[in-house]
C-alpha positions in Angstrom: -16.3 -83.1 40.1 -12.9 -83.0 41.8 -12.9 -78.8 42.8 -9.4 -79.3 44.2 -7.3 -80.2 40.8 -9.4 -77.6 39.2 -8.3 -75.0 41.9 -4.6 -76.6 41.5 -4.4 -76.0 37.9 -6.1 -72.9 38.0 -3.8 -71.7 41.1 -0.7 -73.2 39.2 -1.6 -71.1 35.6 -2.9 -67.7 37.6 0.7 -68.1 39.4 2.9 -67.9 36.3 0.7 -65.2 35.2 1.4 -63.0 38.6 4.8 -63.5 38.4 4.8 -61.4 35.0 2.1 -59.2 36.4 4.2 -55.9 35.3 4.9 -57.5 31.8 0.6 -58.2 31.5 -0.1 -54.6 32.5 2.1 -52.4 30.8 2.5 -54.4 27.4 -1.1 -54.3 26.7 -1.3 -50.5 28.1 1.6 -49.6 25.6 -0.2 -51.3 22.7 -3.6 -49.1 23.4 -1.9 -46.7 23.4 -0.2 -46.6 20.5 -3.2 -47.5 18.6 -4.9 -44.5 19.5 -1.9 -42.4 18.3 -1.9 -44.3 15.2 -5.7 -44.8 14.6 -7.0 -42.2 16.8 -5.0 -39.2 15.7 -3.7 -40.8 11.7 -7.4 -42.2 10.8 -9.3 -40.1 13.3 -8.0 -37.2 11.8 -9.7 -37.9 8.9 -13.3 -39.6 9.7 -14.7 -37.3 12.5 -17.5 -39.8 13.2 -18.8 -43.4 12.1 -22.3 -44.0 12.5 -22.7 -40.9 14.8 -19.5 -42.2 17.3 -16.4 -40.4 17.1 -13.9 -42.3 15.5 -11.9 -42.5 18.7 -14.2 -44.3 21.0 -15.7 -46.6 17.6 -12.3 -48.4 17.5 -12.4 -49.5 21.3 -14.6 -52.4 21.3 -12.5 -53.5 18.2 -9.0 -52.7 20.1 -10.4 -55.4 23.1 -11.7 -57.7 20.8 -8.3 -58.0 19.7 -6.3 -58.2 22.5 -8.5 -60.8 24.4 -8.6 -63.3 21.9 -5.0 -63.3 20.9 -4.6 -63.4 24.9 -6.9 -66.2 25.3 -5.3 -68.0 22.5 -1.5 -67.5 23.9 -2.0 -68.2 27.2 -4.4 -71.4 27.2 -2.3 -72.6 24.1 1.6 -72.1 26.0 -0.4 -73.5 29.6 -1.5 -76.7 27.8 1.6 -77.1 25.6 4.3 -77.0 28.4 3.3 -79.9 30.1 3.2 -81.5 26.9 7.0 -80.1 26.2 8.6 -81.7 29.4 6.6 -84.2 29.8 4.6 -83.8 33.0 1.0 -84.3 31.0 1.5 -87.6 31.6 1.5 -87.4 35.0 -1.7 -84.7 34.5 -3.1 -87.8 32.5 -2.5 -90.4 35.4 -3.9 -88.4 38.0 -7.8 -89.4 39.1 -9.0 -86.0 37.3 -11.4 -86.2 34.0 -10.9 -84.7 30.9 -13.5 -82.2 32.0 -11.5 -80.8 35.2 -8.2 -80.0 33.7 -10.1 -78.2 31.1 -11.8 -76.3 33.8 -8.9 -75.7 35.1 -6.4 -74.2 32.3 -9.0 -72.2 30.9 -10.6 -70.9 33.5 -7.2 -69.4 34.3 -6.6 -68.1 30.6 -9.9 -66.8 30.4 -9.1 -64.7 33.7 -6.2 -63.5 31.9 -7.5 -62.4 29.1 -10.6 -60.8 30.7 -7.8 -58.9 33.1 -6.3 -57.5 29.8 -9.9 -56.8 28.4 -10.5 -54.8 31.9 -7.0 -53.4 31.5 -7.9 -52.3 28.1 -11.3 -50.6 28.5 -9.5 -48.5 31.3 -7.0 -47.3 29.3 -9.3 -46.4 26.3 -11.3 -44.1 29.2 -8.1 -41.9 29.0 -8.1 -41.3 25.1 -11.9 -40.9 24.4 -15.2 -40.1 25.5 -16.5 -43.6 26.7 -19.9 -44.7 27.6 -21.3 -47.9 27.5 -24.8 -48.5 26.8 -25.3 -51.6 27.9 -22.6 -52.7 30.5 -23.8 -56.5 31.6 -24.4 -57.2 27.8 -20.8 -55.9 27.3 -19.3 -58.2 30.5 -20.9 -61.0 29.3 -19.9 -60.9 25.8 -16.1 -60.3 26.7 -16.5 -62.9 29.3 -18.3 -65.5 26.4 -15.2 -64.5 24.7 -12.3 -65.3 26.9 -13.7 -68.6 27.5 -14.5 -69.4 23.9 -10.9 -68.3 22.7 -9.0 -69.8 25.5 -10.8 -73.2 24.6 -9.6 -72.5 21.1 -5.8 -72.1 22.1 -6.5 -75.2 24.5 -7.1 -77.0 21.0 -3.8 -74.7 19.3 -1.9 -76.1 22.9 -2.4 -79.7 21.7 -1.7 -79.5 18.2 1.3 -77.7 18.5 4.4 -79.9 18.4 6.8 -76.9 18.3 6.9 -73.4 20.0 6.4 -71.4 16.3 3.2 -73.2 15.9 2.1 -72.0 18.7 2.3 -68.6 17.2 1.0 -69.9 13.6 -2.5 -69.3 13.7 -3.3 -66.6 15.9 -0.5 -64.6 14.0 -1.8 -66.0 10.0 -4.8 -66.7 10.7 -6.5 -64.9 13.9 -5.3 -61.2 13.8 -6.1 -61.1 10.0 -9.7 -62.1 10.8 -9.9 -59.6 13.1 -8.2 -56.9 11.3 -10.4 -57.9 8.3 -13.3 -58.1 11.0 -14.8 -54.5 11.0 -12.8 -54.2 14.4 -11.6 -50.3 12.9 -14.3 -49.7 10.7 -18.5 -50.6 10.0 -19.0 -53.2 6.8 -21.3 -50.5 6.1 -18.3 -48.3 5.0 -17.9 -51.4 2.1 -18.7 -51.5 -1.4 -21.7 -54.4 -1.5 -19.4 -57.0 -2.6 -16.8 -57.2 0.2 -19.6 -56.5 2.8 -20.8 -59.8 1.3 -17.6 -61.4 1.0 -17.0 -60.0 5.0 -19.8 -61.7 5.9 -18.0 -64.8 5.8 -15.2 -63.6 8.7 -16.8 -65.2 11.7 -15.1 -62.4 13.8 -17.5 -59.6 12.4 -20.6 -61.3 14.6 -18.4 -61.2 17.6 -17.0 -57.3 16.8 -20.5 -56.3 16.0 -22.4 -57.6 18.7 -19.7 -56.6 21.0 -19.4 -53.0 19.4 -23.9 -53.1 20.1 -23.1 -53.3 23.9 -21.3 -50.5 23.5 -23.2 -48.2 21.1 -26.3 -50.1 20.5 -25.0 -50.3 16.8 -24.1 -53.4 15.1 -23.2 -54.3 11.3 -25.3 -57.7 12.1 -28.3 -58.7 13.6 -27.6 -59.2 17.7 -28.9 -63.1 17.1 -26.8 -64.1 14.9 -23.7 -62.8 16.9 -24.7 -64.1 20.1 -25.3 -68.0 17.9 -22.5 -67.6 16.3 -20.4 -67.2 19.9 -22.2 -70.0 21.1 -21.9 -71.9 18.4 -18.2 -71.1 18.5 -17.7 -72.5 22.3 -19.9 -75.8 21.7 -17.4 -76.6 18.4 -14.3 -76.4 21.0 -15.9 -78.3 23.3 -16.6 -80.8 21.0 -13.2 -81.2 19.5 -11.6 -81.3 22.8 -13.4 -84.3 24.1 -13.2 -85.8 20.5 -9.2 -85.1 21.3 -9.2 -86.5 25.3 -11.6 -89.4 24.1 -8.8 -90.5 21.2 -5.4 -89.4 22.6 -4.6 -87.4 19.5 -1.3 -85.4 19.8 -1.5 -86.4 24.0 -0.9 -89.9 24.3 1.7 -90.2 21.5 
């Protein structure tokens, strides 16, 4: 295992990232913000409680769901596609580092974003509502099994991409309706039996729910299945990305 390119990438990603340090803090503090006016005070307004939480501190674990993994996804997906766009992912390619170490390396840096923003987040949430989490190393690690699983996700988007809108396809069409659609501002409970059927289906409700459990020690869905369904989430990524550095597809073309 060569540690040095994996510290050079990850130096070389984390860089770009401090140099916007200000953009990263307040954007995501703005955002929370905002959806505590809207959500908090609109929608709170009118559901005092769900599940015995106030409304207010129910949408939180939703609000960092959201944020991580469409920060995961952006910054993995731009850090691997820029090489590709000027053409120095050839000499990435060349260099005596496996496939394995320059993953390592560019999403163990967007994963440290996106926790950041998580962190960032949570913080900011404090300042709204009452917040007290009932299991805080359950809630670490599944925000942590998040970042990584997301970033290798927009790692994947990075390589597919041959333009800079599709780098915003999915996440914007596909992602952030999941996770709207996700239980991320409301229990599946709240459903009439046929949608909590059909919303069964959304793979983002197992990682809301069992992220909202670490929280409140309530889920919409058995803590199991949303732990499998994370891990089972990471080892598909994994999977496609060596399928992608063993054929060359979209990097050697």
């Amino acid at each position: 295992m060569n540690a040095q390119a994996i510290l050079s990438i990850y130096r070389f990603e984390m860089a770009r990232f401090f140099r916007t340090l200000a953009q990263s803090f307040i954007s995501p503090v703005i955002s929370t913000s905002l959806y505590f006016v809207v959500f908090g005070a609109a929608i709170g307004s009118r559901i005092a409680e769900v599940e015995g939480v106030s409304y207010g501190a129910f949408i939180v674990p939703g609000l960092i769901m959201l944020s991580v993994m469409t920060q995961a996804i952006s910054n993995a997906s731009f850090g691997i596609y820029f090489p590709k766009f000027i053409g120095t992912i050839y000499e990435l390619l060349s260099a005596p580092v496996n496939f394995l170490e320059i993953v390592l390396g560019y999403v163990g840096a967007a994963a440290t974003k996106a926790l950041f923003i998580g962190v960032v987040i949570l913080g900011t949430s404090a300042l709204f509502v009452d917040l007290q989490i009932a299991h805080p190393v359950a809630m670490l690690a599944f925000m942590i099994l998040t970042c990584i699983s997301f970033s290798l996700f927009g790692f994947i988007i990075g390589i597919w991409a041959k333009t800079f809108e599709q780098l915003q396809l999915i996440p914007l069409l596909v992602v952030t309706p999941l996770v709207f659609l996700g239980g991320s501002f409301y229990s599946i409970s709240m459903l009439p039996p046929v949608w909590q059927t059909v919303t069964l289906f959304n793979p983002v409700v197992y990682l809301v729910s069992g992220f909202r459990w670490s929280f409140f020690g309530l889920a919409d869905v058995p803590l199991g299945l949303s732990l499998l369904a994370i891990l089972g989430f990471t080892v598909l990524c994994l999977g496609i990305i060596w399928w992608i550095f063993r054929t060359g597809w979209r990097i050697r073309d």
